[in-house]
N, C-alpha and C positions, 0 to 999 in steps of 0.2 A: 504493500500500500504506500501510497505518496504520502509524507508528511502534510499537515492541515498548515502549515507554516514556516513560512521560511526565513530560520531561524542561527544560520549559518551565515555571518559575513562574507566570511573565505571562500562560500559557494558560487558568489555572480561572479568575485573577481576570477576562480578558474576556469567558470564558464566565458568568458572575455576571452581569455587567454587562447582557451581553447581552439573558438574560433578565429579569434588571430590566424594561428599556424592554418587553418582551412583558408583562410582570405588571402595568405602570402601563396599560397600554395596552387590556389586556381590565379592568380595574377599571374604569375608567369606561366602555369598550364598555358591561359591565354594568348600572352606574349609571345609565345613560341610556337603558337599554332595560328597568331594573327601574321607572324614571320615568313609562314609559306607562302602568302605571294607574292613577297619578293624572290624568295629563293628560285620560286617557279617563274618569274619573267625572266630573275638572270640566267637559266636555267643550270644551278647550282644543282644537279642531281647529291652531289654526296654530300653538302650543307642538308639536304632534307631529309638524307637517311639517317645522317648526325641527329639531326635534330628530336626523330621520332626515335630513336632510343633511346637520347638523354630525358625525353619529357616521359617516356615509362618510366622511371627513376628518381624522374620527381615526387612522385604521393610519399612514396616511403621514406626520402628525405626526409621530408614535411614532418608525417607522423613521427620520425622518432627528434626528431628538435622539439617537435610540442612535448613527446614525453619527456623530454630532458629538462623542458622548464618547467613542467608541474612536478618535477621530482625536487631540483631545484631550489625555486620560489615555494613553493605551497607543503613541501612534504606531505605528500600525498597519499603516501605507505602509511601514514598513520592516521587518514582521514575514517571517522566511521562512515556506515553503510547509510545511517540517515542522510549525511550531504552529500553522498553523491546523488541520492535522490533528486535533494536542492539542486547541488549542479546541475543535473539533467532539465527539470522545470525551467530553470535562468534560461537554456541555452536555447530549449523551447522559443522562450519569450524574446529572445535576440533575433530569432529565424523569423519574427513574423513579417516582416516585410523585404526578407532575405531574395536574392533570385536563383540562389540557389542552394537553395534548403536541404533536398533530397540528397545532395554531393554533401554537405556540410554533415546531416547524419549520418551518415557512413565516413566522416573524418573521426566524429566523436566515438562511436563503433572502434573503430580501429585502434585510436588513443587509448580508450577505453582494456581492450584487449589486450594491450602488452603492460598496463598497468593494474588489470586486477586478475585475481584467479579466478578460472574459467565456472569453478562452484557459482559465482555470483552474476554470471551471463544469463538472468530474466529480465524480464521485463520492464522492471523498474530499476534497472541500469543503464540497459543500451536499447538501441530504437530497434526494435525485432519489428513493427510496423511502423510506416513513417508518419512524424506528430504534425507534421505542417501539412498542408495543401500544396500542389503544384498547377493546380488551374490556374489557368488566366493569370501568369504571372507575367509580364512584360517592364518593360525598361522604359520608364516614363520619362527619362531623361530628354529635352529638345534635342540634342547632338545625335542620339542613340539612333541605331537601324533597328525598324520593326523586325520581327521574327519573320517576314515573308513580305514581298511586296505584290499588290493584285495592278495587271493588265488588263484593259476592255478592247479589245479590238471588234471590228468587224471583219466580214471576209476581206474585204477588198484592202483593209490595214492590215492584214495580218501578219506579211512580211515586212512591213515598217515596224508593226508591234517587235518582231522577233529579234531585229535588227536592236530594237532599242534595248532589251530585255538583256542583250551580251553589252553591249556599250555600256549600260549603268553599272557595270563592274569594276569601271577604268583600268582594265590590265593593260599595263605599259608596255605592250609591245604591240607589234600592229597586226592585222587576218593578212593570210595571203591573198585572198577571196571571200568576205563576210557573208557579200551576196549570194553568192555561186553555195556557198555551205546553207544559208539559212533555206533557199531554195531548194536542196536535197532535204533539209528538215521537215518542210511541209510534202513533200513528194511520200517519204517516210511515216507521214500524222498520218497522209490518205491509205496505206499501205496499211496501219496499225488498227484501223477502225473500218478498214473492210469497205468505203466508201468516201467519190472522190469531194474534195471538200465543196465544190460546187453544191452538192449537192445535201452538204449538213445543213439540217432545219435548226438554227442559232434558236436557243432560247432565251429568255428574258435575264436568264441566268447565264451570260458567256463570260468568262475569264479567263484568265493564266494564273495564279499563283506562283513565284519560286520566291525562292528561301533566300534570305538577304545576302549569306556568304556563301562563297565557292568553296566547295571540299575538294582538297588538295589531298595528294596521296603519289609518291612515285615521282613519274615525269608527267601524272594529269592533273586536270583541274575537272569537278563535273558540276556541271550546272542544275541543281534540283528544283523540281517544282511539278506542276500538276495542272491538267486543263479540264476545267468545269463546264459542262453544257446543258443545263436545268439538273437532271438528277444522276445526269452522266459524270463520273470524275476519268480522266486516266492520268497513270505515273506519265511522266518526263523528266529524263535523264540527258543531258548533253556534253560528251567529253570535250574536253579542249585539250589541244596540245601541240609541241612545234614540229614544225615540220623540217624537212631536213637545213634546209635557210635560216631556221631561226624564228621565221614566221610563225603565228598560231593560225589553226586550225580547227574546225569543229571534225570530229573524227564521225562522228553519228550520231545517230537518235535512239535514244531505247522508250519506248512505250508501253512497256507491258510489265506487270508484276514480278513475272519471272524473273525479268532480264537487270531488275532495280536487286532483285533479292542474290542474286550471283554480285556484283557490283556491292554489296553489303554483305555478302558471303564472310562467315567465321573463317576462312581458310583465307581472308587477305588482312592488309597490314589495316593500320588503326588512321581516318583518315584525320588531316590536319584542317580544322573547322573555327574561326573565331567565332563566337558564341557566349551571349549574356546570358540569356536564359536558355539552360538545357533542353529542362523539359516542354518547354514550348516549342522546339524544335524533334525532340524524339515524337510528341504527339501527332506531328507535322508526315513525321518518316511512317508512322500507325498509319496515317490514312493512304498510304502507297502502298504499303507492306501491312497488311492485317493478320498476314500469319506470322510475321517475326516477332519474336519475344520482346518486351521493353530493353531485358538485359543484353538483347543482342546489341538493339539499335545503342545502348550506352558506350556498350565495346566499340560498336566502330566509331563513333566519334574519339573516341579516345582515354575516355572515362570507367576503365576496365573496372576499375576496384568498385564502382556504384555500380555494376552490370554485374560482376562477383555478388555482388550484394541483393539485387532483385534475384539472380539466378537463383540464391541460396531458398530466399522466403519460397519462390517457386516451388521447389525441392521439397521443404516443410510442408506446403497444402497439399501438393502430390501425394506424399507422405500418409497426410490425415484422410485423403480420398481414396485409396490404393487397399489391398491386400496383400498383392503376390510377395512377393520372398525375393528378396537379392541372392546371386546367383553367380558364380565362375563363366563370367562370359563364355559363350560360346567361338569356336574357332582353335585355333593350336597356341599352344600355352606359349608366352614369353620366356625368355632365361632371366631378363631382370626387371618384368617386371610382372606383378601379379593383378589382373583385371578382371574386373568383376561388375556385373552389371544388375538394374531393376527390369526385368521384361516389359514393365509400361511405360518406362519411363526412357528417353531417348538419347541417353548420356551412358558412358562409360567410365568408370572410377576405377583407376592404376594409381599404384601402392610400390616402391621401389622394394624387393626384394633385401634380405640381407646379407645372402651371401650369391653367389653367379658362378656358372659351368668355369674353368679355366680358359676356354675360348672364349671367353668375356674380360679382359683385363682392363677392367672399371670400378670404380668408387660410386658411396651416394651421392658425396660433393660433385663428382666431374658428371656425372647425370643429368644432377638438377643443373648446372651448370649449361649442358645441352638445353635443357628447354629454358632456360632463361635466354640463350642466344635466340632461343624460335620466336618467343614473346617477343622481342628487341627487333626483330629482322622483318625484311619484305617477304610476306611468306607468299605469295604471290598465285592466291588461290589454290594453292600444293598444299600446304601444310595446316592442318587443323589447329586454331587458337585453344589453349588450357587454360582451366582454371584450378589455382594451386590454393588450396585449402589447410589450414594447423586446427587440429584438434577438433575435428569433426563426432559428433556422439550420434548413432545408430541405433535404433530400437533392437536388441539383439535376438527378441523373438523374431525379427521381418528377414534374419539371417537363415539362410540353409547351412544345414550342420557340415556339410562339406567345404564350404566356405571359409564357414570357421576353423576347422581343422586346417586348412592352405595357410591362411594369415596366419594363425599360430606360430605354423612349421618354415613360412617363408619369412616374414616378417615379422616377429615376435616382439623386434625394440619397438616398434610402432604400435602394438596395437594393447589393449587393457580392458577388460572386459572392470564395468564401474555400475556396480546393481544390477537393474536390466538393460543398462545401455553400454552398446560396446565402442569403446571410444580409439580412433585411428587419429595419429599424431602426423600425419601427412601423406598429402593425396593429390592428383591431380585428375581434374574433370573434364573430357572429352565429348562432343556429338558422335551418338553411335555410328558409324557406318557400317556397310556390308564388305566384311573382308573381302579383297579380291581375290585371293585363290576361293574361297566357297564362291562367291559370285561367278566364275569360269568352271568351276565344276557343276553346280545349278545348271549354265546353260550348256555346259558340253552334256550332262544326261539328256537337258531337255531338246538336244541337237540342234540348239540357238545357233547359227554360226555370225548370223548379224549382230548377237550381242557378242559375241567373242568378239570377233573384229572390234566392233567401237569400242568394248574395253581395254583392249590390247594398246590400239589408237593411245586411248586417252592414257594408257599407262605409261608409253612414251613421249606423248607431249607433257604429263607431269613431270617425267623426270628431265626433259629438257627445259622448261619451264624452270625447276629446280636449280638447273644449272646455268641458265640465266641469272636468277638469283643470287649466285655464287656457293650453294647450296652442294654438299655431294652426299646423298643420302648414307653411303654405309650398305647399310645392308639393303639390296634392293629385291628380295623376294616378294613374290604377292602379298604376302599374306600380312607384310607391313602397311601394306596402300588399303584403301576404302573405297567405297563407288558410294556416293552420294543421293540423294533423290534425284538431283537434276541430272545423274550420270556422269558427273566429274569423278577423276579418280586424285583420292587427293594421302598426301603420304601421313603417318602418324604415329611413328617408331623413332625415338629423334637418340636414341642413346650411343648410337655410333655416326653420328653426321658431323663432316668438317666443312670448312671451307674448300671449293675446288682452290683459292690457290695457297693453301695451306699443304694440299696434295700433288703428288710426284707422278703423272698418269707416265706409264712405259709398255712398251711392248714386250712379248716372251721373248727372250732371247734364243735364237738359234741352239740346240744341239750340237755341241762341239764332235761328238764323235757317239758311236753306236751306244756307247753302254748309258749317255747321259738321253737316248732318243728312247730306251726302252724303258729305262728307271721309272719307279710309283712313285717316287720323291721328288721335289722341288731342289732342281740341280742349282738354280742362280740364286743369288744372293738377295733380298727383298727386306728393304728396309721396313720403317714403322707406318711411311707416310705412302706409301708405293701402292697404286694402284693399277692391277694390268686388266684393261677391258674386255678382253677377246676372250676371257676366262669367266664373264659372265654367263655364257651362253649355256654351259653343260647343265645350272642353276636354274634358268628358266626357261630353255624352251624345250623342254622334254616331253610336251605335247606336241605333234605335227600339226595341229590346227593351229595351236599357237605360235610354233615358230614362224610358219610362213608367212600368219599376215604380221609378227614382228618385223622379222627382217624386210619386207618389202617395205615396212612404213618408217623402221627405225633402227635400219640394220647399222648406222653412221656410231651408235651406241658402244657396238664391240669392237671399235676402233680409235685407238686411243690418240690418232690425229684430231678427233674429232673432241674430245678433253683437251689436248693441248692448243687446241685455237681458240676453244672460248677462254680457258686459261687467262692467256694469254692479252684478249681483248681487255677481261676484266683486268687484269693487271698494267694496263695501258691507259685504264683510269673510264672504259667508257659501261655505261646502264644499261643496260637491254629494257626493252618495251617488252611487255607481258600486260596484255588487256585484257578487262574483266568481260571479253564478249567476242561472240565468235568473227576471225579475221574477214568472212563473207559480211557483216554489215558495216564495215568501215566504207565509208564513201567513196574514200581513194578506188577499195577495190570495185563499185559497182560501178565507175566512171570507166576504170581499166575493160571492166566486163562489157562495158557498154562501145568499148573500143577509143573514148577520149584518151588525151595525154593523161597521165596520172602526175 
C-alpha cells in the first residue's frame, strides 16, 4: 500500500535526481539521432554507424551515474521501504506534464533495479504498469515540429503536393530528378491500390499525413506517412538516398503493410529519428502497422530498453492468459546454448550453457560479448535483435520436468529454483522462427521444390547480405538460420561470428605429394582466424536438391576470391547498400526494365 502521506523530505529531492539522469540521458539520445542528417547529407557512412552504437551505450551510462549519485548524495542503502514508496509518488507527480513519461518509467525501473533487491520488485516500487498517460501528449512549444504534418491536395496538385512534402525536409543536398522520382511515386500509388488515380473518387476526407522527421538508418533516409481517403488509410514509405554523384534520390514507394513491417523488421539496425514525443509517434507507426507490437515499434526507433520493457509486461499477460508449459524448443540442441520455448507464445529464450563440447573454445564473457556486437551492428535484416534479461522468475509449475532437468545439468550457476518460482539469472529473448534445416526437410517430404529453391535463394542472399555487413557468421549450417513469416531467412546463432576483416579467407593448398592427397588429416597448417571456403560445401549440400539450386544461385560462396574482395572493399573504407525491399521495386531498376538510361 502507498503511504497516506508524504512524509519523507529526502523523497522528492531523489525523485528530482532521479529524473535528472533520464533528462540528460534522452538529451543526447536526441542529439545524436537529430545528428543523422547531417551525417546522411555528408554522407558520412561510418560517423553513422559510430554513432548508433555509441547511442546503444548510452541508457546504461545514464543509469549507473544516476545510481552512483543516489548512493552518493542520499545513501540510499539505508533508505526504508516506506520512501521509496514516497519516491515513486514524487516522481509520478514530476511526469505529469512530462513528454516523455513512458521512457522516464523505465529509467526509474532500471535505477531502481541495480539498487534494490529483487525481493522488493512489486508494485509499489517500480512501474510494472505505467502511472502517466501517453495520449495526446505533444510539444506545445511555438518552435517545436508537430508529430506529423497533414497535406490536402487535389488530383491535379498532387505532384506539386508530393514535391512539397520532400522539400519541407530541407536536406542539403540537391535530387538528381525530384520530378522524374515523385512521378514514379504516383505511377507506384496507382499500382498499390489497384486503380489508376484518375479515377479515385476523392473524398471529403483527402490527405497525406507524414511524420515530421526523416528516419535515418544506414546510407537511407525514409520518408513516413500515410494517405487518407474518407475511411481508406494506406502506409507510405519513401527511401531516399544518393546516388552514385552524390545526388539524392527517391529509391521507391512502399504502400503496403507488409512492405512498412520488413522496413521495421526486428532483424535490422535501430533507426536514427529526432523525436519529442515518442509515443505520439509509435501510435502514429500503430496505425500503419497494426500487427507490430508497441515494443517492437520502440526498438526501432531506438528506445530498446522501453521496448524490453513493454515486451516484458506482454510476457506477464500472456502468462496470466496461457496454460501450456514451457518446453526444450524444438529442432537440434545447441552446444552453448540451451533454448527453450512457450508453444503460444512467439519468442524463444536461450540460457548460455556452463560448460561446451571442446570444439567450442569459448567463454560466457566472449558470448555475451558476441551478441552485444549484434545489438551494436547493422544487422541488416540477417540477424535477429535480443532481448537480454537479469533475473527473470518463472512460474515453475508452467515448466516441463525435462526442462528443468536441462537447466539444472547445463546451466546450474544460473538458475534457483525460489518457492514456486524458478528464477534464471540471465537470458536472452529471441522471435521464434522456423529453423531452416526442419523448414527444407518439411518441404523436401512435402516434394516442395519451389520452397526449396526460394529458401536456398534466400539462404545465400542472407549470408551475402551478412557479409556486406562485415559480418562472417561462423558457423553456417541451416539449422542456425530461421525462415520468417514473410520468408526471409535471417541468421540467429551469433556465438562464433567475426568480422570478415578480422578473418584470413585462403584456399586448400595443393597436395605436395601422394601421401598428403590420401591422408584423413588436415596436412596445412591453419591458423585461429583462417577460413577456407570450398570446404563449406561437404557441410551443406549433401542434399542434390539443395546443392544444385545452391550453386547455380550462390556457388561464388565456396570460393574464397569471393571473401577476399568484399574483404577487401570493406577494408578500403567503403558500405555496401542492403535495402529493406526487394531490388525489382527500386525505380532505377523499373526504368532499366523499361529500357530508359538508369
Amino acid at each position: 500500500m502507498f503511504p497516506h502521506r508524504l512524509t519523507d523530505t529526502r523523497a522528492y529531492d531523489i525523485a528530482q535526481a532521479m529524473l535528472a539522469g533520464f533528462d540528460l540521458h534522452y538529451r543526447l539520445f536526441r542529439e545524436t539521432s537529430a545528428g543523422a542528417q547531417a551525417r546522411f547529407e555528408r554522407a558520412d557512412w561510418q560517423g553513422q554507424q559510430l554513432a548508433q552504437a555509441e547511442r546503444i551505450a548510452f541508457y546504461d551510462l545514464r543509469v549507473n551515474e544516476a545510481v552512483t549519485r543516489l548512493r552518493d548524495e542520499f545513501n540510499v542503502g539505508a533508505l526504508s521501504m516506506d520512501t521509496w514508496q514516497q519516491v515513486k509518488l514524487h516522481y509520478i507527480g514530476l511526469l505529469t506534464d512530462h513528454h516523455q513519461p513512458e521512457l522516464a518509467e523505465t529509467f526509474f525501473n532500471s535505477v531502481t533495479a541495480k539498487l534494490l533487491d529483487r525481493s522488493y520488485f512489486r508494485n509499489d516500487f517500480i512501474f510494472v504498469r505505467p502511472a502517466v498517460s501517453t495520449e495526446y501528449i505533444e510539444n506545445d512549444e511555438p518552435a517545436s515540429k508537430p508529430t506529423y504534418r497533414a497535406y490536402y491536395p487535389t488530383l491535379p496538385t498532387l505532384h506539386e503536393t508530393l514535391v512539397r512534402i520532400v522539400d519541407n525536409f530541407q536536406l542539403q543536398r540537391p535530387f538528381e530528378d525530384l520530378d522524374r522520382d515523385v512521378a514514379a511515386i504516383i505511377e507506384s500509388m496507382q499500382t498499390a491500390v489497384h486503380q489508376p488515380l484518375s479515377e479515385w473518387r476523392l473524398r471529403a476526407n483527402f490527405q497525406i499525413q507524414v511524420l515530421s522527421s526523416i528516419f535515418f538508418r544506414n546510407k537511407g533516409a525514409y520518408i513516413v506517412g500515410k494517405i487518407i481517403n474518407g475511411f481508406t488509410e494506406i502506409p507510405m514509405c519513401l527511401p531516399v538516398l544518393h546516388n552514385e554523384a552524390g545526388q539524392l534520390i527517391i529509391d521507391t514507394a512502399l504502400f503496403r503493410e507488409d512492405e512498412l513491417l520488413i522496413v521495421f523488421s526486428f532483424a535490422r539496425a535501430y533507426f536514427m529519428v529526432d523525436i519529442e514525443v515518442p509515443s505520439a509517434y509509435v501510435q502514429f507507426l500503430r496505425g500503419l502497422m497494426p500487427r507490430k507490437p508497441r515494443g517492437e515499434l520502440y526498438n526501432a526507433l531506438g528506445l530498446q530498453k522501453h521496448g524490453k520493457n513493454l515486451f516484458y509486461r506482454d510476457f506477464l499477460a500472456h502468462q496470466r492468459h496461457s496454460s501450456d508449459r514451457f518446453r526444450i524448443a524444438p529442432g537440434i540442441k545447441g552446444m552453448v546454448m540451451l533454448v527453450f520455448d512457450l508453444p503460444s507464445f512467439p519468442y524463444v529464450f536461450k540460457v548460455i550453457k556452463d560448460f561446451y563440447p571442446p570444439q567450442k573454445d569459448t567463454t560466457r564473457e566472449q558470448i555475451k560479448g558476441k551478441y552485444l556486437l549484434v545489438k551494436q551492428h547493422d544487422r541488416v535484416g540477417r540477424m535477429a535483435d535480443t532481448l537480454e534479461y537479469s533475473n527473470v522468475a518463472f512460474p515453475r509449475a508452467r515448466f516441463e520436468d525435462e526442462l528443468v532437468a536441462e537447466l539444472k545439468h547445463f546451466c546450474p550457476s544460473l538458475v534457483e529454483e525460489d518457492g514456486d518460482m524458478l528464477v534464471i539469472r540471465h537470458l536472452y529473448i529471441e522471435r521464434r522462427m522456423i529453423p531452416l534445416n526442419i523448414f527444407l526437410q518439411d518441404a523436401s517430404q512435402a516434394g516442395d521444390r519451389e520452397a526449396i529453391e526460394r529458401a536456398v535463394v534466400e539462404y545465400g542472399n542472407a549470408i551475402k547480405d551478412l557479409v556486406a555487413a562485415n559480418i562472417f557468421p561462423g558457423d553456417m549450417l541451416w539449422k542456425n538460420f530461421g525462415v520468417t513469416r514473410h520468408g526471409k531467412v535471417v541468421f540467429y546463432d551469433y556465438d562464433e561470428i567475426e568480422y570478415i576483416t578480422d578473418c584470413n579467407f585462403r584456399r586448400v593448398p595443393a597436395p605436395r605429394n601422394e601421401e598428403e592427397e590420401m591422408s584423413g588429416e588436415v596436412w596445412y597448417s591453419v591458423g585461429p582466424k583462417d577460413v577456407f571456403p570450398e570446404t563449406f560445401g561437404p557441410f551443406l549440400l549433401g542434399h542434390p536438391g539443395v546443392r544444385e539450386v545452391f550453386m547455380k544461385h550462390h556457388g561464388d560462396l565456396l570460393d574464397a576470391a569471393f571473401w577476399q574482395e568484399h574483404k577487401a572493399r570493406i577494408q578500403a573504407g567503403h558500405v555496401h547498400d542492403v535495402f529493406p525491399y526487394e531490388p525489382g521495386k527500386r525505380f532505377a531498376s523499373q526504368r532499366q526494365g523499361a529500357g530508359a538510361t538508369p
